[in-house]
C-alpha positions as YAML, in Angstrom:
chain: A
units: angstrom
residues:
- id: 1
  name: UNK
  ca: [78.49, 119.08, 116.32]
- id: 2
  name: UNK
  ca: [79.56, 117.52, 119.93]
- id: 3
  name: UNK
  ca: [80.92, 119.99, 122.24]
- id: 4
  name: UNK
  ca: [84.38, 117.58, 122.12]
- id: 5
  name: UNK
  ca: [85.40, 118.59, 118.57]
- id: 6
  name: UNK
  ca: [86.76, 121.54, 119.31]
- id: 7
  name: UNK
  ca: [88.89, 119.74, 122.25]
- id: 8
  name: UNK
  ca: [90.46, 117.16, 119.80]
- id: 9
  name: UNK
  ca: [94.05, 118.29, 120.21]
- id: 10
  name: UNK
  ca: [93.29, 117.95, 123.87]
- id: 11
  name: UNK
  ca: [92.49, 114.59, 123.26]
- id: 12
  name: UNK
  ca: [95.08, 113.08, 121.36]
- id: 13
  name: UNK
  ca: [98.07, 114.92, 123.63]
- id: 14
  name: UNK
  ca: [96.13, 112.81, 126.69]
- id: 15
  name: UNK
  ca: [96.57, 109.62, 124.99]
- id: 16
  name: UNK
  ca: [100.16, 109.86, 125.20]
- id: 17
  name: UNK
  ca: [100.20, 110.13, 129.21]
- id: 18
  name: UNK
  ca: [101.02, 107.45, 131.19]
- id: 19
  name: UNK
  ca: [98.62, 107.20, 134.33]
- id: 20
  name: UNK
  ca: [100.87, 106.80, 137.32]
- id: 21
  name: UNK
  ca: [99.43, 105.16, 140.81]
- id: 22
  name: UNK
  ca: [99.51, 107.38, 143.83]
- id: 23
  name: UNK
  ca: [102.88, 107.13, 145.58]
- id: 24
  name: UNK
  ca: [101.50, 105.11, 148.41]
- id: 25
  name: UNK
  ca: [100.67, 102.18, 145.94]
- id: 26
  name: UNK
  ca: [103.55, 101.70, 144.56]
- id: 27
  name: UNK
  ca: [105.16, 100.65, 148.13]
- id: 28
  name: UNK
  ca: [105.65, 96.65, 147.72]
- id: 29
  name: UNK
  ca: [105.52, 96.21, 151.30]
- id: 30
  name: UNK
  ca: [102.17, 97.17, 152.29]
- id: 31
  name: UNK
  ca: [100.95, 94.17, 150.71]
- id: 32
  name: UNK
  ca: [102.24, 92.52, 153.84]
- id: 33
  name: UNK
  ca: [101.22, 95.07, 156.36]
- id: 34
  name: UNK
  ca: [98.49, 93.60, 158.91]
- id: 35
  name: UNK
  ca: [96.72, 97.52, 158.65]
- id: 36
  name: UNK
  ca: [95.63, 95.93, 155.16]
- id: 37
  name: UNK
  ca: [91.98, 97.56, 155.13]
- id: 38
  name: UNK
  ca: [91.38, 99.05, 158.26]
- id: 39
  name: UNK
  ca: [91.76, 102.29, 157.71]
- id: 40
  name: UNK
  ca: [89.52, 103.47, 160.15]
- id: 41
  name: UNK
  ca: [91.89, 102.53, 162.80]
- id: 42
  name: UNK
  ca: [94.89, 104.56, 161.25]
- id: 43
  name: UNK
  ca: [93.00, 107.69, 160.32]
- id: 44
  name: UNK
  ca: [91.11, 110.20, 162.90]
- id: 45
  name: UNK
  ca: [87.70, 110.91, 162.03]
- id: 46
  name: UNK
  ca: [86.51, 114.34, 161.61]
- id: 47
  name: UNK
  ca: [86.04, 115.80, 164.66]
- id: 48
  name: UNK
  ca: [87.70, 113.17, 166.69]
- id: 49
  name: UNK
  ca: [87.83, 114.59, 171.00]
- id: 50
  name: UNK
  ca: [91.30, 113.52, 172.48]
- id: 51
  name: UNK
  ca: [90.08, 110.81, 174.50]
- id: 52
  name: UNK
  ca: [88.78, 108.92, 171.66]
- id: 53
  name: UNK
  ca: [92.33, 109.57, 170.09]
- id: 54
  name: UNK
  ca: [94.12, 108.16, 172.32]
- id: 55
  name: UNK
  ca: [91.89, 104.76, 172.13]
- id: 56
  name: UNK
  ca: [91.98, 104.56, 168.76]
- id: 57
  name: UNK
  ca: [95.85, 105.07, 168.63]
- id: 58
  name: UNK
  ca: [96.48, 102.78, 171.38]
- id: 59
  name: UNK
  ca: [94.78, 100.07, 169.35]
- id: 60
  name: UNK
  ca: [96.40, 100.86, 166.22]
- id: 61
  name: UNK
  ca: [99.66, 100.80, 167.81]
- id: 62
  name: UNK
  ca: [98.62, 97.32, 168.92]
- id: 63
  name: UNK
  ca: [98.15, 96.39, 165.65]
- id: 64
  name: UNK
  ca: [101.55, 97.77, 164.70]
- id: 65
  name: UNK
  ca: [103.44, 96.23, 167.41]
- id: 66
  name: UNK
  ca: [103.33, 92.93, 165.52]
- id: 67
  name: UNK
  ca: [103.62, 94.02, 161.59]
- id: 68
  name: UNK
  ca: [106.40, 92.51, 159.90]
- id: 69
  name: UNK
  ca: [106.81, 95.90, 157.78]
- id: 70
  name: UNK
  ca: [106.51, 98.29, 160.86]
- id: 71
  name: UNK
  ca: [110.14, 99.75, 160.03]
- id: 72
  name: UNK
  ca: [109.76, 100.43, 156.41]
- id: 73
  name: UNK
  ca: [105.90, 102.03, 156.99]
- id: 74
  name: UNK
  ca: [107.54, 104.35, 159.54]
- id: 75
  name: UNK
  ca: [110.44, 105.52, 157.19]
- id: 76
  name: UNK
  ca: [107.94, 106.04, 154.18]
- id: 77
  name: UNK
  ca: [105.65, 108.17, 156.66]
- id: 78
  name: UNK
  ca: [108.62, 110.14, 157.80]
- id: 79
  name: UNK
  ca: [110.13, 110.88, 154.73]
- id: 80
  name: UNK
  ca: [107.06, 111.08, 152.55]
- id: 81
  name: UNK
  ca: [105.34, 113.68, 156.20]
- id: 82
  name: UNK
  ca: [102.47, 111.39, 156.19]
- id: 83
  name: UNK
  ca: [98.99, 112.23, 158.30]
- id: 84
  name: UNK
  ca: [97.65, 109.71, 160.82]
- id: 85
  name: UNK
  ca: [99.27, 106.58, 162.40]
- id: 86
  name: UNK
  ca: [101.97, 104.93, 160.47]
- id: 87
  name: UNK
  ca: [104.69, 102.72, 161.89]
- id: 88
  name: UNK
  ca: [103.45, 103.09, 165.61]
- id: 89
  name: UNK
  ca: [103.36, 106.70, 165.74]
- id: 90
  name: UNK
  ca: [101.24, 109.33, 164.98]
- id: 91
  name: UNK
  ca: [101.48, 112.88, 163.28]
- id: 92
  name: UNK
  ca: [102.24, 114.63, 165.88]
- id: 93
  name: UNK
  ca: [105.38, 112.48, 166.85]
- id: 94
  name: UNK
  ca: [106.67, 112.49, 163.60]
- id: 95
  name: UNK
  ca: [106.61, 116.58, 163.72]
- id: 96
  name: UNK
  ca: [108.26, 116.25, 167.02]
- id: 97
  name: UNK
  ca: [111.06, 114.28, 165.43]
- id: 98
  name: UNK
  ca: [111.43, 116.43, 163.11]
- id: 99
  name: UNK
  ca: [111.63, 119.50, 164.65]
- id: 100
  name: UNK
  ca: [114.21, 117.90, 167.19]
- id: 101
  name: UNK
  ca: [116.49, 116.22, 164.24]
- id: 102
  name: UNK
  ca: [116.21, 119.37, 162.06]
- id: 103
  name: UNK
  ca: [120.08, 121.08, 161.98]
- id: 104
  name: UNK
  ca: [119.88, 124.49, 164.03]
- id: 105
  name: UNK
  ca: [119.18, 127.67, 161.75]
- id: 106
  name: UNK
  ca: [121.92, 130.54, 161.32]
- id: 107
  name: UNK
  ca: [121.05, 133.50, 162.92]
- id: 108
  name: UNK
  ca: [119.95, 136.31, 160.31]
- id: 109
  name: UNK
  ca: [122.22, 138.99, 161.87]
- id: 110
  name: UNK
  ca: [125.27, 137.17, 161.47]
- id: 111
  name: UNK
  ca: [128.06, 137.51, 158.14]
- id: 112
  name: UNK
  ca: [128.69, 133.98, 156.80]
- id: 113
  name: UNK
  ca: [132.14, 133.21, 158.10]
- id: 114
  name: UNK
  ca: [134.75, 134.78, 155.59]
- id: 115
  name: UNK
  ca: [138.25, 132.79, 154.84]
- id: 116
  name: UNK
  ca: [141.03, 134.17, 157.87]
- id: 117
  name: UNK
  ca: [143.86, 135.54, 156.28]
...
């Protein structure tokens, strides 16, 4: 008896699910981004000091600087809150962005605003 044959139910359910790419392949224009395979650039290493950050980023940037597709990578990094360099800016811009975009928060203490009579 193979361990499996108690799992055949498990089996059969699986054959009916459709394997989906990860959301960053289905993006038609990275196929003409000019980041195509260097990863290295766009990603920090582990352990990365801020000097060699700041080298790294101010080559990929370089690289960016002359994409054809450097709007639409931006966009999908910003809406999708992507980690390392996408559409000339890093992370940490991005968060910036965010946090000065993001509509102001209503104060806990205060009643919502009832209808004037």
């Amino acid at each position: 008896m193979n361990a499996m044959d108690n799992h055949r139910g498990y089996w059969s359910a699986m054959a009916d699910v459709v394997p989906l790419k990860a959301r960053w392949t289905q993006q038609d224009w990275m196929a003409e981004a000019v980041c195509r395979g260097r990863t290295a650039l766009f990603f920090a290493p582990h352990g990365e000091q801020a000097e060699a950050r700041e080298h790294r980023e101010a080559r990929a940037r370089a690289v960016c600087m002359t994409c054809p597709v450097l709007l639409p990578c931006r966009d999908y990094a910003r809406r999708h809150r992507e980690q390392g360099f996408w559409g000339g800016e890093n992370d940490e811009q991005r968060i910036e962005l965010r946090r000065r975009t993001r509509p102001p928060a209503r104060p806990a203490h205060l009643p919502p605003i009832a209808a004037q009579a």
